[in-house]
C-alpha positions as CSV (number, residue, x, y, z in Angstrom):
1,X,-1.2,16.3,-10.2
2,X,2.2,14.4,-8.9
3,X,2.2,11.8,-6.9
4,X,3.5,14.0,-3.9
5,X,0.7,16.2,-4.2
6,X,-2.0,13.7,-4.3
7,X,-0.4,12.1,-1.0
8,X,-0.7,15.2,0.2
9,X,-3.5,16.0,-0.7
10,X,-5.0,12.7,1.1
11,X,-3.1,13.3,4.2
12,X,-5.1,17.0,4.5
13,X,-8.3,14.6,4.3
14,X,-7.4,12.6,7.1
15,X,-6.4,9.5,5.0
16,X,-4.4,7.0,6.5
17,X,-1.8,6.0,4.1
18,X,0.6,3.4,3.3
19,X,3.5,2.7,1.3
20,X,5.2,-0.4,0.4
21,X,9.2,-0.7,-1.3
22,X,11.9,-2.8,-0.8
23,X,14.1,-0.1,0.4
24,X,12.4,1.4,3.5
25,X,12.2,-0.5,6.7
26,X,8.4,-1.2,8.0
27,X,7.2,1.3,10.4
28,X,6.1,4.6,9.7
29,X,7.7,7.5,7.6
30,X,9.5,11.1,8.2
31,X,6.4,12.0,6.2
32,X,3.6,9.8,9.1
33,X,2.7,6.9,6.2
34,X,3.1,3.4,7.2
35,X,5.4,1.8,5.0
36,X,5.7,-1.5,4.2
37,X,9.4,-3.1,3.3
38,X,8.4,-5.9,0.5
39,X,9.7,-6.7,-2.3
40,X,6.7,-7.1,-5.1
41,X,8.3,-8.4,-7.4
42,X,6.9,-11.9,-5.7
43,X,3.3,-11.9,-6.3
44,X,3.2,-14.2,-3.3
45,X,4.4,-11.1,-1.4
46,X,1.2,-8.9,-1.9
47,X,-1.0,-10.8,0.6
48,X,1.6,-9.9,3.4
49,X,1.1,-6.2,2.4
50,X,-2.3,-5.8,2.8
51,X,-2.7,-8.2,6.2
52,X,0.3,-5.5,7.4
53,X,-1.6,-3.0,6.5
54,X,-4.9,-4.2,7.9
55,X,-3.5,-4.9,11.3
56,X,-2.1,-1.3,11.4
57,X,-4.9,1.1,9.8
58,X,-7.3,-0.9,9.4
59,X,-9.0,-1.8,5.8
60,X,-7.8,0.5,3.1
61,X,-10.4,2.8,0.7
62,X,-7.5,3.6,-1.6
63,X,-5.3,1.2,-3.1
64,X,-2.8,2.1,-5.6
65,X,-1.2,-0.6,-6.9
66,X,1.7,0.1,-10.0
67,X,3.1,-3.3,-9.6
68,X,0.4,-4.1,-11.8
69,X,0.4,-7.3,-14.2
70,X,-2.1,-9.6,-15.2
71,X,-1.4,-12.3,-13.2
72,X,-1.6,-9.9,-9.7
73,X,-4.9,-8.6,-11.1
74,X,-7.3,-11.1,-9.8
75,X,-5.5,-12.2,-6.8
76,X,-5.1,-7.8,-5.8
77,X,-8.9,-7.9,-6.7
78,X,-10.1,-11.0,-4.6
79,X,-7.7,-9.9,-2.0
80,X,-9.6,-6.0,-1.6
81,X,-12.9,-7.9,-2.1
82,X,-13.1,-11.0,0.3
């Protein structure tokens, strides 16, 4: 399944959804997700994210996270957990 399809798919299930780029301004999309403009490169960064999102959804069930690297792991984990 691509990534545009799973979205989709979520969004037919009532999912509130969020994105998060460094191109996109913050607010929500053409497609109704609230995007977030970061730049995660800074792993500093990610906490901002998920407080944004948090204020604006509310606390996500789905969290896709590509940025991925060992160092973010544990803080992305304590973050979704506490």
């Amino acid at each position: 399944m691509s990534a545009a399809a799973w979205l989709t798919s979520l969004q037919l299930a009532d999912t509130k959804i969020a994105t998060t780029s460094r191109g996109n301004k913050t607010g929500l999309s053409k497609d109704g997700y609230f995007h977030v403009q970061r730049d995660l490169t800074n792993p500093g960064i990610i906490e901002s994210v998920f407080k944004s999102v948090k204020l604006k959804l509310g606390i996500p069930n789905v969290v896709v996270y590509n940025g991925m690297t060992p160092f973010a792991e544990d803080r992305l984990l304590g973050m979704i957990n506490g």
